[in-house]
C-alpha positions as CSV (number, residue, x, y, z in Angstrom):
1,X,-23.0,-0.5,28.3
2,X,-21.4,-3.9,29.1
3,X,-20.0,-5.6,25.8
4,X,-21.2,-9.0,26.2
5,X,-21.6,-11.5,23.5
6,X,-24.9,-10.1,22.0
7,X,-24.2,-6.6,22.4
8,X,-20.6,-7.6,20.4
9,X,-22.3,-9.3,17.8
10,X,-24.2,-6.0,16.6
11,X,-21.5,-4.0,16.9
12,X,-19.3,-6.6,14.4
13,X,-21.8,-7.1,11.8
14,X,-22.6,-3.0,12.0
15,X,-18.4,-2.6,11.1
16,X,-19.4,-5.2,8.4
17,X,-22.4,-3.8,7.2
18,X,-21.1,-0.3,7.1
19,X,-17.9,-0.9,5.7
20,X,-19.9,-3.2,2.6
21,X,-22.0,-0.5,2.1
22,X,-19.4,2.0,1.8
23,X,-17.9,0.3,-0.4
24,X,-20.5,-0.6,-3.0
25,X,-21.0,3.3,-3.2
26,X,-17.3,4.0,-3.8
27,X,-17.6,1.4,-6.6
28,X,-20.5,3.4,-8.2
29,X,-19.3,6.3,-8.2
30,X,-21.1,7.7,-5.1
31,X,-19.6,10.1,-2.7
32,X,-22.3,10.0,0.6
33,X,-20.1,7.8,2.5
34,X,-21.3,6.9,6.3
35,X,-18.4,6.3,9.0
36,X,-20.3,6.2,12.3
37,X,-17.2,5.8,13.9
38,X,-17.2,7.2,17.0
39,X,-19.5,4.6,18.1
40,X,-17.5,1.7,18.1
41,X,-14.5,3.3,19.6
42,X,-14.3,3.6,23.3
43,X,-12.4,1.8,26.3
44,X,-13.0,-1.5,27.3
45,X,-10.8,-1.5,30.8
46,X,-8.3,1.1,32.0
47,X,-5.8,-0.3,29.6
48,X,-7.2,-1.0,26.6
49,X,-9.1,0.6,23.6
50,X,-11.8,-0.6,21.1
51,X,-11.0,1.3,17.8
52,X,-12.5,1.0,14.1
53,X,-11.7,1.5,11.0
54,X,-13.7,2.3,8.1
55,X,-11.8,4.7,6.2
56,X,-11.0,8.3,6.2
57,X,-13.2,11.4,4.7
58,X,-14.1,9.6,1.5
59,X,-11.7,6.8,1.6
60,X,-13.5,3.6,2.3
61,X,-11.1,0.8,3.7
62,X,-11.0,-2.6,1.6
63,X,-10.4,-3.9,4.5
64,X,-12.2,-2.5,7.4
65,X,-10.4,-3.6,10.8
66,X,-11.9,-3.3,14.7
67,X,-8.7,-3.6,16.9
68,X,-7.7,-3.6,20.5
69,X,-5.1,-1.1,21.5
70,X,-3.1,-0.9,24.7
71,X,-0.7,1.7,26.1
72,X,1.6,3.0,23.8
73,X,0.3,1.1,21.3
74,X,-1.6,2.0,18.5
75,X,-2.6,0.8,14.7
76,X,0.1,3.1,12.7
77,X,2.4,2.1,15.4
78,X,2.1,-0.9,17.6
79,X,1.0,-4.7,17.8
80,X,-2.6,-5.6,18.8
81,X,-5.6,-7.8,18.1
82,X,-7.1,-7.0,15.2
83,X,-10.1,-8.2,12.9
84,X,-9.9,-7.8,9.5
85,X,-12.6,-8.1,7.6
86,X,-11.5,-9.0,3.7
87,X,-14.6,-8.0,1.7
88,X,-14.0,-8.8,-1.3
89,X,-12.3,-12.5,-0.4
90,X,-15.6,-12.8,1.5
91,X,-13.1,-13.4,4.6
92,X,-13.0,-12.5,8.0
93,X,-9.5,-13.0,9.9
94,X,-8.4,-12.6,13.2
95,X,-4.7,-11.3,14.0
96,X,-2.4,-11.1,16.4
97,X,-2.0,-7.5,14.4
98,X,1.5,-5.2,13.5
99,X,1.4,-2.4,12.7
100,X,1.8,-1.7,8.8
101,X,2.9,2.5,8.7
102,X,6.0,2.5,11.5
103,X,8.1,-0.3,13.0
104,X,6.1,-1.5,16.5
105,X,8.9,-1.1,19.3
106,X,7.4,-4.0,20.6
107,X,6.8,-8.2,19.0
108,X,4.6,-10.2,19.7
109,X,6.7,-13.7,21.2
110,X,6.1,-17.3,21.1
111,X,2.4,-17.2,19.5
112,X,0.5,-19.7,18.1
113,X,-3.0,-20.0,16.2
114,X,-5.9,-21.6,17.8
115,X,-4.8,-24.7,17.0
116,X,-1.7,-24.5,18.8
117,X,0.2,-24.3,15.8
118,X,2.8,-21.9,14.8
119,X,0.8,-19.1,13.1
120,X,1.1,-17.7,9.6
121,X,1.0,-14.3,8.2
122,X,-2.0,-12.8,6.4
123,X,0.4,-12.7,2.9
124,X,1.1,-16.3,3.4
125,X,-2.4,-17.2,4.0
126,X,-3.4,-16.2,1.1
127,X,-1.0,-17.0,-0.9
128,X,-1.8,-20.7,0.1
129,X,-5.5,-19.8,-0.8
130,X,-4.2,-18.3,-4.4
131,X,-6.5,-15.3,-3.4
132,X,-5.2,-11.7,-4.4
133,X,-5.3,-8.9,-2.5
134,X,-6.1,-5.4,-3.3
135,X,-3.9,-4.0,0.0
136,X,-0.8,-5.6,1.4
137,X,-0.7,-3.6,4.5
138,X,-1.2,-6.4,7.3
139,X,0.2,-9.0,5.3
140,X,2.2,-9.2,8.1
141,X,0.2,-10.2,10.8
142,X,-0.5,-13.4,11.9
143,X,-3.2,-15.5,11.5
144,X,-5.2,-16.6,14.9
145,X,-8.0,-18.0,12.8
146,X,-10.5,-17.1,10.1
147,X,-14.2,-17.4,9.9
148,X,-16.9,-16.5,7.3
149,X,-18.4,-13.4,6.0
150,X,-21.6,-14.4,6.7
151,X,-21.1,-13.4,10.3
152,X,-23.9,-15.9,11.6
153,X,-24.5,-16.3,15.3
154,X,-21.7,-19.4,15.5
155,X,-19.6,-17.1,14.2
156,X,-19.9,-14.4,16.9
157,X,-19.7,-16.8,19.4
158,X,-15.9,-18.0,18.2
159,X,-15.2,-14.5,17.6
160,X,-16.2,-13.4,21.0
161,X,-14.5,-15.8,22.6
162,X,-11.2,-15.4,20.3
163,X,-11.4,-12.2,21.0
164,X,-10.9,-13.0,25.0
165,X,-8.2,-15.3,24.7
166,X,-5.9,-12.8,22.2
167,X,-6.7,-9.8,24.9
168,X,-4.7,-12.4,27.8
169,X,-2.1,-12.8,25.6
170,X,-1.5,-9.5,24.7
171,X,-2.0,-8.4,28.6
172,X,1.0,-10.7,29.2
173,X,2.7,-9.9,26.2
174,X,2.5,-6.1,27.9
175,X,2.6,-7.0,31.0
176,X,-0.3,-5.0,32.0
177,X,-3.1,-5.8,34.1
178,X,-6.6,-5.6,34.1
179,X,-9.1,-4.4,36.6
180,X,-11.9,-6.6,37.9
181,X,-13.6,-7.1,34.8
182,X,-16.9,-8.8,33.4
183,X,-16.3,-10.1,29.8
184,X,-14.5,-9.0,27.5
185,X,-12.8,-7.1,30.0
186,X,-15.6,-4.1,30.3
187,X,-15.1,-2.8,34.1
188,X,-17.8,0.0,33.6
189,X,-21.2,0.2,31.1
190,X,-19.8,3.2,29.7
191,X,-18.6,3.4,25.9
192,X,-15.7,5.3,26.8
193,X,-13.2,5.9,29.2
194,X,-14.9,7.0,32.4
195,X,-14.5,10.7,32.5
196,X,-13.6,12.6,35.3
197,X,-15.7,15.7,36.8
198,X,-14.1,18.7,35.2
199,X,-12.2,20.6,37.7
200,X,-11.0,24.4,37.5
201,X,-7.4,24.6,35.9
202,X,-4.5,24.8,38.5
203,X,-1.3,24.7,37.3
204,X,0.8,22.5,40.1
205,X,-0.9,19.2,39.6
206,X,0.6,19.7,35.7
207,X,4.0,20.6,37.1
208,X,4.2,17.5,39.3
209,X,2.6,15.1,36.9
210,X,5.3,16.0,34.0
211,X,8.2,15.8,36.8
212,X,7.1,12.7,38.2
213,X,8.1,11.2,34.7
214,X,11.6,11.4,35.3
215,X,12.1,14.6,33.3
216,X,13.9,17.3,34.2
217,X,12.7,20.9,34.1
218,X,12.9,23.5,36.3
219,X,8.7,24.1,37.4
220,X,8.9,27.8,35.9
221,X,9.3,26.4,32.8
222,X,6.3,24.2,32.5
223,X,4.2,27.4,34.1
224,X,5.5,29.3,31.2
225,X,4.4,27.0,28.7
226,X,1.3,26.8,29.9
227,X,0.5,30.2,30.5
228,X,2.0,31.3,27.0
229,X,-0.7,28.8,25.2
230,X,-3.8,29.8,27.3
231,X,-2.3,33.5,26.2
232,X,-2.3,32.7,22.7
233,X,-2.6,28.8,21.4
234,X,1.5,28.9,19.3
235,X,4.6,28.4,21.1
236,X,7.7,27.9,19.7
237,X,10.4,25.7,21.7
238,X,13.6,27.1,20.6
239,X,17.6,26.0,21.7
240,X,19.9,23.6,22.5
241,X,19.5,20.4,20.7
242,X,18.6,17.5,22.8
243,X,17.2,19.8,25.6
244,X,14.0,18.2,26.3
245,X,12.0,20.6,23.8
246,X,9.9,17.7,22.2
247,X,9.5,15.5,25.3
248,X,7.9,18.7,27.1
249,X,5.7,19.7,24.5
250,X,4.5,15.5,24.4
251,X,4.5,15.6,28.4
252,X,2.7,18.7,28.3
253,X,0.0,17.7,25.5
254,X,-0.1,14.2,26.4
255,X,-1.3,15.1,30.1
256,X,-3.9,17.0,29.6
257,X,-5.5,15.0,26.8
258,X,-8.3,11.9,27.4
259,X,-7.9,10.8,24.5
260,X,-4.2,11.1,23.3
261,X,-4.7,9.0,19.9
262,X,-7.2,11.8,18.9
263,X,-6.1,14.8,20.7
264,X,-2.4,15.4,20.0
265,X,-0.7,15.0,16.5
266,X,3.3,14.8,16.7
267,X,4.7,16.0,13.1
268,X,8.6,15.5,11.9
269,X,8.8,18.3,9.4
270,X,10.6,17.6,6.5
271,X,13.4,19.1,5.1
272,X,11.5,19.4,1.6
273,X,8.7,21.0,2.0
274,X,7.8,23.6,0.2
275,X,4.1,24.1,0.2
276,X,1.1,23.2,2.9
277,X,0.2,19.7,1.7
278,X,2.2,18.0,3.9
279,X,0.0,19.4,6.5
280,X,-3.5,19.8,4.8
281,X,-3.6,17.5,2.2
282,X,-4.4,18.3,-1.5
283,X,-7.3,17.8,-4.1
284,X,-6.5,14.7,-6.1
285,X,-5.8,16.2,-9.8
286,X,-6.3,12.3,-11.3
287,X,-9.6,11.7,-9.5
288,X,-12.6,13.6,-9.5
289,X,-14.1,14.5,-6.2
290,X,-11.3,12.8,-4.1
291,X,-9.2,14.1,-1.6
292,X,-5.8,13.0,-0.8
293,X,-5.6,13.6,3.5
294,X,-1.9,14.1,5.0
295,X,-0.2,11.3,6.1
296,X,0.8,13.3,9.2
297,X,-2.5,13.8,10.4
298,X,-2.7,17.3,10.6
299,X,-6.2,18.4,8.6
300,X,-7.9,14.8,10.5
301,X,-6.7,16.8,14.0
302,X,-8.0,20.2,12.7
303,X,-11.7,18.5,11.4
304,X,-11.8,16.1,15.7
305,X,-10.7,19.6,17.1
306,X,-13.9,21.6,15.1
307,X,-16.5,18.6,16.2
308,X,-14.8,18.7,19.8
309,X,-14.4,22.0,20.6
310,X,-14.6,21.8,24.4
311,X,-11.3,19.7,24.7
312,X,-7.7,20.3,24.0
313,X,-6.2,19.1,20.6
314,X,-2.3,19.7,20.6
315,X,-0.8,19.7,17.1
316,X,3.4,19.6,17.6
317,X,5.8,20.7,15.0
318,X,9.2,19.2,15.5
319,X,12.3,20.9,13.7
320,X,10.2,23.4,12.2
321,X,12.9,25.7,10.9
322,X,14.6,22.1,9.1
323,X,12.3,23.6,5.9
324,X,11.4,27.4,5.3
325,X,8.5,27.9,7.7
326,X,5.8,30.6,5.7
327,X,6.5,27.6,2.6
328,X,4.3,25.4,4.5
329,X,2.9,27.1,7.4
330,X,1.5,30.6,5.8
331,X,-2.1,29.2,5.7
332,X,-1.7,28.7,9.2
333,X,0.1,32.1,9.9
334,X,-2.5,33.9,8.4
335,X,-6.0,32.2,9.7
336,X,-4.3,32.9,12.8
337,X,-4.7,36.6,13.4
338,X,-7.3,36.9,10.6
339,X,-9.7,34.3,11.8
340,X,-10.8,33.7,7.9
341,X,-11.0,30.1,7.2
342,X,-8.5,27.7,5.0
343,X,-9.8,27.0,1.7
344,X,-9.0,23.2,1.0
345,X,-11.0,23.2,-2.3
346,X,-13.6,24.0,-4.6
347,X,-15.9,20.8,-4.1
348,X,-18.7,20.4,-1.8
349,X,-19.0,17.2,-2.1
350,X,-17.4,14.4,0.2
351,X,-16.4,14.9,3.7
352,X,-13.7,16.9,3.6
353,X,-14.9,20.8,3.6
354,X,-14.4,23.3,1.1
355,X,-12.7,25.0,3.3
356,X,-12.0,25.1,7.6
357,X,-11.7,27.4,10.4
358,X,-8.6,26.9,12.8
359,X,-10.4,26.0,16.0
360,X,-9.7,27.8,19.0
361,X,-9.6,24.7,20.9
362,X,-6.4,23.8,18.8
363,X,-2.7,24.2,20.4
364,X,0.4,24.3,17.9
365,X,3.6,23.9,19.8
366,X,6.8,24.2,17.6
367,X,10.9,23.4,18.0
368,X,13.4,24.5,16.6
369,X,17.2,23.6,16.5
370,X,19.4,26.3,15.0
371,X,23.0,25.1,13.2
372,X,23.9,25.0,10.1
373,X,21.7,22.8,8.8
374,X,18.0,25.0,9.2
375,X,16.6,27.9,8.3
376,X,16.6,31.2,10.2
377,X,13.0,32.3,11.5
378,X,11.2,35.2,10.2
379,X,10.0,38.1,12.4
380,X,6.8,37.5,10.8
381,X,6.8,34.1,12.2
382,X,8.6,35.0,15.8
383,X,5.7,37.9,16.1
384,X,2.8,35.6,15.5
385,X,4.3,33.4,18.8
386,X,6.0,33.2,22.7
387,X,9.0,32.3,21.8
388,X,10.2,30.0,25.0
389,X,14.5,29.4,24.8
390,X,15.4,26.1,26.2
391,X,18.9,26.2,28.8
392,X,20.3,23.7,30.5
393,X,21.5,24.9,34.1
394,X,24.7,23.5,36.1
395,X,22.8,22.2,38.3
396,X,20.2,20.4,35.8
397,X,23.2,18.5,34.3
398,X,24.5,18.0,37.3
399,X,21.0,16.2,38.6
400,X,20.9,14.5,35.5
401,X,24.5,13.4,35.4
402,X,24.1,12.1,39.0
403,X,20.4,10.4,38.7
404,X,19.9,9.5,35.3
405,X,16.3,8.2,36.2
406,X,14.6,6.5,33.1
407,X,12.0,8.3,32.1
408,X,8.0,7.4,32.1
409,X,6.2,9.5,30.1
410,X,3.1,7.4,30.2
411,X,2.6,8.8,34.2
412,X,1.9,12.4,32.8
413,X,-1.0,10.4,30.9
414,X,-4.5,12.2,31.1
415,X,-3.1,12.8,34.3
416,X,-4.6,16.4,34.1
417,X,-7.5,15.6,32.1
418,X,-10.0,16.8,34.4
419,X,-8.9,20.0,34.2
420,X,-8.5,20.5,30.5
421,X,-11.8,22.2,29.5
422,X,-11.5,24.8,32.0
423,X,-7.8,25.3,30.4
424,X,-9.7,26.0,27.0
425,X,-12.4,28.2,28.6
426,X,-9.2,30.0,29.8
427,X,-7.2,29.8,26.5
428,X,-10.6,31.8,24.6
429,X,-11.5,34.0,27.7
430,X,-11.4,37.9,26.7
431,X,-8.6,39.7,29.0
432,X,-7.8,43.5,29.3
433,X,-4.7,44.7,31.1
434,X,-6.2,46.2,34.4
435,X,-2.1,46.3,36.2
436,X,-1.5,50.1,36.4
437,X,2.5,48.8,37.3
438,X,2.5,46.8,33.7
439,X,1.2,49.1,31.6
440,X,3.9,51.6,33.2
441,X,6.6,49.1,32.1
442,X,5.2,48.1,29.0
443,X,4.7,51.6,28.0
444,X,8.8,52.4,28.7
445,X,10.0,50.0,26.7
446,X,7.9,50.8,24.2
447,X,9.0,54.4,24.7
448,X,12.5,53.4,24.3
449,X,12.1,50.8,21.2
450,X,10.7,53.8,19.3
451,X,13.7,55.9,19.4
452,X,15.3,53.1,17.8
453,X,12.1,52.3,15.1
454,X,12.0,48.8,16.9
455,X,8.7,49.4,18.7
456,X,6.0,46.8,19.2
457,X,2.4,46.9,17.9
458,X,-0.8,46.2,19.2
459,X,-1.0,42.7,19.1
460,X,2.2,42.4,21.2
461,X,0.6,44.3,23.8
462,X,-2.9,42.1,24.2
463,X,-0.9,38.8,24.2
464,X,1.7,40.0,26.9
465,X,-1.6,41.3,28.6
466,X,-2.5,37.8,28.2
467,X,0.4,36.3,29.4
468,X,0.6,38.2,32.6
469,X,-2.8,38.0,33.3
470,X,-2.3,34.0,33.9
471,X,1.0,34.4,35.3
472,X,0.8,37.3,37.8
473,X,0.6,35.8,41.1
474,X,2.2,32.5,40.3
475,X,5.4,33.2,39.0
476,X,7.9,34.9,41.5
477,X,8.6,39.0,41.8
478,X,9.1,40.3,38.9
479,X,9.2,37.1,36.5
480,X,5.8,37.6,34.9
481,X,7.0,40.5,33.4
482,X,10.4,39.8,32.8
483,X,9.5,36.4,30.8
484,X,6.8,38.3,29.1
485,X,10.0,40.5,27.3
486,X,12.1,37.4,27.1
487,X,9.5,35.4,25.1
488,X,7.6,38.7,23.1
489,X,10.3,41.2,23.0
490,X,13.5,40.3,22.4
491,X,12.7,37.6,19.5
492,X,11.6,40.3,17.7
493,X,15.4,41.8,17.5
494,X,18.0,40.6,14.5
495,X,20.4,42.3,12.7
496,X,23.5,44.2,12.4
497,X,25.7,45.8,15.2
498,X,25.0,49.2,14.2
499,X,21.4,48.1,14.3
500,X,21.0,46.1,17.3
501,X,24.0,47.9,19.8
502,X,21.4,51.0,20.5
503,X,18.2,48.9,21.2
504,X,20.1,46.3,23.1
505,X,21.2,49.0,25.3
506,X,18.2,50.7,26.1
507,X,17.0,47.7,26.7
508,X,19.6,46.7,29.2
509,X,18.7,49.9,31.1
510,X,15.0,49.3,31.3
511,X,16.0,46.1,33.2
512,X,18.6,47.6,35.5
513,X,17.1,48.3,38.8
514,X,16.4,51.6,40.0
515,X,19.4,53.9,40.7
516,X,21.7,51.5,39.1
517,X,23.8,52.5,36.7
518,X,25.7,49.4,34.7
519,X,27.4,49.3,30.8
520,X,26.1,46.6,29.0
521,X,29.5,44.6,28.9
522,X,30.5,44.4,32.3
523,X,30.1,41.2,34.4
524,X,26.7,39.9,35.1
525,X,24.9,39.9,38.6
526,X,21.6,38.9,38.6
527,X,20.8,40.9,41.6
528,X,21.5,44.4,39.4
529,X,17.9,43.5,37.7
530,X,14.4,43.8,38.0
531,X,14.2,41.4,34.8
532,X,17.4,39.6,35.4
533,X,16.4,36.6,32.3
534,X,16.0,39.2,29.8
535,X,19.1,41.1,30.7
536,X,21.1,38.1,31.0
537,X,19.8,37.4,27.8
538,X,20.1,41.2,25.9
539,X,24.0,40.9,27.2
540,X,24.3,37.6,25.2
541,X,22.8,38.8,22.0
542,X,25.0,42.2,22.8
543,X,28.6,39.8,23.2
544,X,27.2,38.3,20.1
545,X,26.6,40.9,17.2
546,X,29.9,42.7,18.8
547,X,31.8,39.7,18.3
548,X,30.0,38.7,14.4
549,X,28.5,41.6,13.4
550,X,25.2,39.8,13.4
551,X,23.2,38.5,15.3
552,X,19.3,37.0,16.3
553,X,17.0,35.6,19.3
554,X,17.6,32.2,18.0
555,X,21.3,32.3,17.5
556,X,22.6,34.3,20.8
């Protein structure tokens, strides 16, 4: 559908029907709000992005907004075009918008109103009006110029073509530009984004999109992450801090994901959390029937991902160890390997649920940073994921050192995109572990571990089946295997020397290759080993509890 004049005019006074509606029902006391939403948000070039805003599960929005979003940019963060429709001062203003949650990176420079004047902001508007107003939030934006609630056929006209002149100067203020367009920019007579034909999932296009970014990462490592979440949908990023943990996970979420405002939520844990309502919100004790969604977005994710179920949504936990993990996350924990839903609350009315399944089609990818300043990591929690340790090689800092490229994570964009629901399909596939070879080596070690009462259990077994099911045949030699201990196995071990010395050194042995004998402390030679990154890594943790007395996954 091309959005010309007409066609722009119904979707406005819909936003401004809806939105009054919805809000003469919250006023009454009524619950059975209506945000068609999905509707009105779609792509009007390559570049840019029609979004609404109505309000969230139950929330109506005083001030109901339709924006236009480029790259980068979005309403919680960014500057953008924006009407705002005031409903209750009968006004309708358009903005050159900023963002009211987070600091935009980026200002809009040397703009006027449409009459060539210097603009005001919304606060200052009204304050020169002597009107009140219920929410401050864009009193910051400035005014381009204002029009009645009526919303008569005049009206849509200057809108329209307001609308028009604001997208060139926020092209320029971008610097992007558009396709060959027909008005208001609209290059196809789709709503959305064109979509590409779905595509069978191959893992190189991935590893070349994220590299041609600018970071640095050896290709292995972006195969593992990716195979560890089609084997089971939580990885935890874990080591050195400032290792490119949280730009992988982005790169990696961010590529295969269409829509990347909807699809992938990036959460900052805090320090002080203690309980799950950062993450699913809460019933509002004060108000009856209300209630009160997470700021970070979290339960909003969960609710696209259930009505979506064929696409990616990647949810990514940064510093989760900075606050005690099953505080916050045991909901999570627990509806993962149960597959019972989380209760939210005991009302059925509204539109958030009683209670919600966590969809298959949902990815949690976590980092941590161990020092002194976070909490150590459960087995409990270290069981229930890969566990993926982030190194820096020689010759990575070297590269690095030597380059220093600036980095463009917007190239990995829905690069991938087209091959996302076949990575689902993948991600929920049933697999049983046909490899006579593997179930030999998995078998030994769990021979050995059992002398020592530090054997694996089921679960273990199907998601390194998993695993090496994806990964056989890609990865090199014996890697599959070996990264499949590194990641399942060894996270599992903590403890004391008199604890950990025995398992560490059967487990050293397991990894020697056959007919070579070698003591657990003598100089390391990756060519002694069929599983040379878990050895290397077992000696590490072996130097360490010798040296401390103590010692863990996460700490070696």
């Amino acid at each position: 559908m091309i959005i010309d004049k007409q066609t722009f005019g119904i979707k406005l006074k819909g936003l401004f029907s809806q939105a009054t509606e919805n809000l003469k029902k919250k006023e009454s006391g009524k619950t059975d709000f209506n945000f068609k939403t999905k509707e009105f948000s779609f792509y009007i070039d390559d570049k840019i992005k029609l979004e609404l805003g109505l309000g969230q599960y139950g929330h109506p929005a005083y001030v109901p907004w339709m924006g236009f979003t480029g790259p980068q940019q979005k309403p919680q963060k960014g500057i953008y075009p924006v009407i705002l429709c005031y409903l209750k001062q009968h006004t309708i203003i358009m903005t050159y918008g900023v963002s009211a949650k987070y600091k935009p990176s980026q200002n809009w420079d040397n703009i006027l109103d449409k009459k060539g004047n210097p603009p005001q902001t919304i606060g200052a508007y009204f304050k020169t009006k002597s009107i009140g107003v219920e929410n401050p939030d864009y009193n910051n934006c400035f005014v381009y110029s204002t029009y009645s609630d009526a919303l008569n056929d005049s009206d849509i006209s200057d809108i329209y073509d307001d609308v028009n002149q604001l997208l060139d100067i926020y092209r320029k203020t971008l610097d992007i530009s558009p396709s060959i367009m027909n008005p208001l920019g609209v290059n196809t007579s789709n709503y959305k984004k064109p979509k590409n034909d779905q595509h069978n999932f191959s893992i190189d296009p991935v590893v070349n999109s994220i590299l041609s970014t600018g970071l640095i990462y050896s290709p292995t490592l972006i195969k593992r992450l990716a195979y560890s979440l089609m084997a089971k949908p939580f990885v935890i990023l874990s080591g050195l801090a400032g290792s490119g943990k949280t730009q992988l996970a982005l790169a990696f979420a961010k590529c295969l994901s269409e829509n990347i405002g909807e699809q992938v939520c990036p959460v900052s844990i805090g320090a002080d959390w203690t309980n799950r309502e950062p993450l699913l919100g809460y019933p509002n004790a004060l108000k009856e029937n209300e209630y009160v969604l997470p700021e970070s977005g979290v339960l909003q994710l969960i609710i696209r991902a259930k009505e979506d179920p064929s696409k990616p949504y990647f949810l990514i936990l940064d510093e989760m160890n900075l606050s005690v993990v099953e505080r916050y996350f045991a909901d999570f924990l627990s509806a993962m390997e149960s597959g019972e839903k989380i209760k939210l609350w005991d009302n059925e009315v509204g539109n958030v649920p009683k209670e919600i399944e966590l969809p298959k089609n949902v990815f949690i990818i976590g980092t941590i940073n161990v020092d002194e300043t976070t909490y150590m990591f459960s087995p409990k929690v270290l069981d229930r994921a890969n566990v993926i340790e982030f190194k820096i090689a020689p010759d990575e800092m070297e590269q690095y050192l030597n380059e220093k490229k600036d980095i463009h994570l917007e190239k990995a964009y829905s690069a991938c995109s087209d091959m996302a629901e076949d990575f689902v399909n993948k991600a929920k596939s049933q697999i049983q572990i046909d490899n006579n070879d593997e179930k030999t080596v998995l078998l030994s070690f769990f021979t050995e571990l059992k002398k020592v009462n530090a054997e694996f259990g089921y679960r273990t077994v199907n998601e390194i089946s998993r695993y090496l099911h994806f990964a056989d045949g890609d990865l090199e030699d014996n890697s599959a295997i070996d990264t499949a201990i590194l990641q399942k196995l060894l996270p599992k071990l903590h403890g004391s020397r008199k604890k950990l010395v025995p398992v560490l050194t059967s487990m050293w042995k397991l990894c020697l290759n056959d007919g070579i004998t070698k003591e657990i402390d003598a100089e390391f030679s990756a060519t002694d080993f069929k599983y040379p990154e878990s050895a290397e890594k077992i000696q590490r943790m072996y130097h360490a509890v010798v040296d401390n007395g103590f010692t863990s996954f996460a700490e070696a």
